[in-house]
N, C-alpha and C positions, 0 to 999 in steps of 0.2 A: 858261703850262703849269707844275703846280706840280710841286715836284721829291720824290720822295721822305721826304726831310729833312723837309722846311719841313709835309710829311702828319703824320707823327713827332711832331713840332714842337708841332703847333695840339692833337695826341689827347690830348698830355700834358699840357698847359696846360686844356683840359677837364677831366680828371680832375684834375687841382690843386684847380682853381677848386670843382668840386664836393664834393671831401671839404674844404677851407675850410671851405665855407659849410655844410656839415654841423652843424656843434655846436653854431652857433647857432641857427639851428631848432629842434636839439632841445632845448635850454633854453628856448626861446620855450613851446613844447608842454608841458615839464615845470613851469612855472610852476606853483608851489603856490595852489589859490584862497586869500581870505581866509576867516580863523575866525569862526565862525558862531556868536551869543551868542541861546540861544531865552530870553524870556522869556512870562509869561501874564499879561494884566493884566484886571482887572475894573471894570466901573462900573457906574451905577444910576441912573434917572431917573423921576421921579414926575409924576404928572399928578390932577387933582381929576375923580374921581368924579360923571357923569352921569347913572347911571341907578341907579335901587336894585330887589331883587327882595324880597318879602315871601311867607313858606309860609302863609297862616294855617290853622289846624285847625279843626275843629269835629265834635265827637264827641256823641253822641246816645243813652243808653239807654233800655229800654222794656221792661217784661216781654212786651208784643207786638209783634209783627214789624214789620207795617204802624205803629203808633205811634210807634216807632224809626224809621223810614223817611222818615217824614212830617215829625216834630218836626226833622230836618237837614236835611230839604229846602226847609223854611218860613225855619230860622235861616238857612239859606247863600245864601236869597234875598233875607234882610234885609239881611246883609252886602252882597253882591254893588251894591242899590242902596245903602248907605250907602257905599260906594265911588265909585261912580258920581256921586256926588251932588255928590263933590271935583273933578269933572273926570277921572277916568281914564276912560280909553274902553273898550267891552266889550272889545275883540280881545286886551286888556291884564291879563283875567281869564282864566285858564282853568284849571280841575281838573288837579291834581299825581295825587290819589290818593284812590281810593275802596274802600275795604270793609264790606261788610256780614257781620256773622257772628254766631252764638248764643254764647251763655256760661253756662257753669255751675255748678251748686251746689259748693260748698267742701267740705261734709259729705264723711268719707270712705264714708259708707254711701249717700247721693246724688250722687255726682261723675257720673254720665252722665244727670243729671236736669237741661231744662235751665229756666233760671229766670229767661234774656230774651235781649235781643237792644242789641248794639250796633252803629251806625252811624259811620264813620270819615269824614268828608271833608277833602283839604287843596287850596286854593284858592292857587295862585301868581298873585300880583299885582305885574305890574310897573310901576313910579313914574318915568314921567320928568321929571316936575318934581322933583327931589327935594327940596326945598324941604317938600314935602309927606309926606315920608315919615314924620314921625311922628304928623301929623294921618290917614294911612291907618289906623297902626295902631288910634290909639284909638276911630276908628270903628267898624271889625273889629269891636274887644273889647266896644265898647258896644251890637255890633248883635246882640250872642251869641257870637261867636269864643271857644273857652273854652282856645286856646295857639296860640302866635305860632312855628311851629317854626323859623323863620331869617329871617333878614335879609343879603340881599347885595349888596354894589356894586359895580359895572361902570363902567367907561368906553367910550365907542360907540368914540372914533377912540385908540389906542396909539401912532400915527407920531413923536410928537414926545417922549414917554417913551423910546422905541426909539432916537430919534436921538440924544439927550441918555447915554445911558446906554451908546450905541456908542462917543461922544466921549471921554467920561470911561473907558472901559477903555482905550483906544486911549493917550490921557494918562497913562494907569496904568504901562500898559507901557512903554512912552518913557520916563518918568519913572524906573523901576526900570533899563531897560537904559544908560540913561546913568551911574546911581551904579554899576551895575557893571562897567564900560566902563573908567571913571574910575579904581576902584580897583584896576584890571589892568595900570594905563598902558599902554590904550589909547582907539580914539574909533569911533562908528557910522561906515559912510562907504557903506552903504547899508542894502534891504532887500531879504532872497533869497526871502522867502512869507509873505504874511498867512491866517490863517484867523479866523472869527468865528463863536459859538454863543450867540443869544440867548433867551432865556426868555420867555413868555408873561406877559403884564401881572396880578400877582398881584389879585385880588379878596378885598377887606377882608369877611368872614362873621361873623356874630352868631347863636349858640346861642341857645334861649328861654329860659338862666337869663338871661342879660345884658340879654338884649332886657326882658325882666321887672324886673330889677331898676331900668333908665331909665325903666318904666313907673311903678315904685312911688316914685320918687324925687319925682314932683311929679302935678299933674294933668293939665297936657299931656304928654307923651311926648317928650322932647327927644331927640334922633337926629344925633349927630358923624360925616360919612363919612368926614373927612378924607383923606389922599392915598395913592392905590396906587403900586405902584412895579416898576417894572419891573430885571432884572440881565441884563447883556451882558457876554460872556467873550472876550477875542481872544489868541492864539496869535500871536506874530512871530519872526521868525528872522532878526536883526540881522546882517550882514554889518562886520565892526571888524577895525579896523589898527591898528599903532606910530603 
């Protein structure tokens, strides 16, 4: 049977025990996280160029309609098999761009007078041997093609440009968050969030001066795709201490 007292006794010894152990707790809870060091870092990774696209033009005038019409639809079929002829396959041909429209006199006393007709065609031809891409071109030119409006290269698979160029920002930023770590006298001792924005595998493009000027350089058409490249940006927020 317990006695009053010894009731007394035990409540006050609870309440002791309780506000004790109070403050440590609450410092446990207050505990400051560690400082947070954001850095950005970039990289880049290039891959060799497997396919190429070629515009070519072919433009046709005629003081008559039908004559215009005919004389680009004769040339564009020359081309079409002097393509062919390399190994690209039809599917690999197909019309960019077609207009047909009148044109007229200059005179200012004739200016709605009209004095023929021109015909517009551009033919996107895509090389996937590219090995052959400048043997396309000078076929084009020599089957009547009368301007080359671009030239562009692609790569079919980006996976390993993308992985290369994630590594390397990733490395970026590590690299920068340690020298500034360093000269804080402090040290990383985690990481509290990664993000990452990568970019689209840039495609090397050739204007028709350029493309024209490799033309005029020799009698084959010599054509460099050399390497695209791709840029990857990553965002980290370093967790560092004493």
């Amino acid at each position: 049977m317990f006695s009053f007292k010894s009731t007394v006794f035990a409540a006050l010894f609870t309440l002791t025990a309780m506000v004790s152990a109070a403050p440590g707790t609450a410092l446990a809870a207050e505990k400051p996280a560690p400082p947070i060091l954001s850095v950005d870092g970039q990289g880049t990774g290039t891959v060799a160029p497997d396919q190429a696209t070629i515009t070519i033009g072919i433009t046709s005038h005629a003081a008559n309609a039908g004559q215009a019409q005919n004389d680009n639809a004769w040339t564009s079929n020359q081309i079409a098999q002097a393509i062919k002829a390399l190994g690209i396959d039809a599917k690999d041909i197909q019309t960019g761009n077609y207009s047909f429209q009148p044109t007229y006199r200059k005179e200012e006393s004739r200016r709605n007078e009209i004095d023929g007709y021109t015909v517009s065609h551009s033919m996107n031809v895509v090389v996937r041997d590219i090995h052959r891409t400048g043997k396309v071109i000078d076929a084009a030119l020599q089957a009547g093609a009368n301007e080359i409006h671009s030239l562009e290269f692609t790569a079919s698979d980006a996976h390993s440009a993308r992985s290369t160029a994630l590594s390397n920002a990733v490395q970026d930023a590590r690299g920068k968050a340690s020298i500034i770590a360093k000269c804080l006298g402090k040290r990383i001792i985690g990481i509290q969030s990664v993000s990452e924005s990568s970019g689209y595998l840039e495609s090397r493009r050739f204007g028709n001066a350029m493309i024209m000027a490799a033309k005029d350089a020799a009698a084959d058409t010599l054509i460099e795709p050399g390497n695209l490249s791709l840029t990857a940006r990553v965002h980290i927020d370093f967790l560092i201490s004493d």
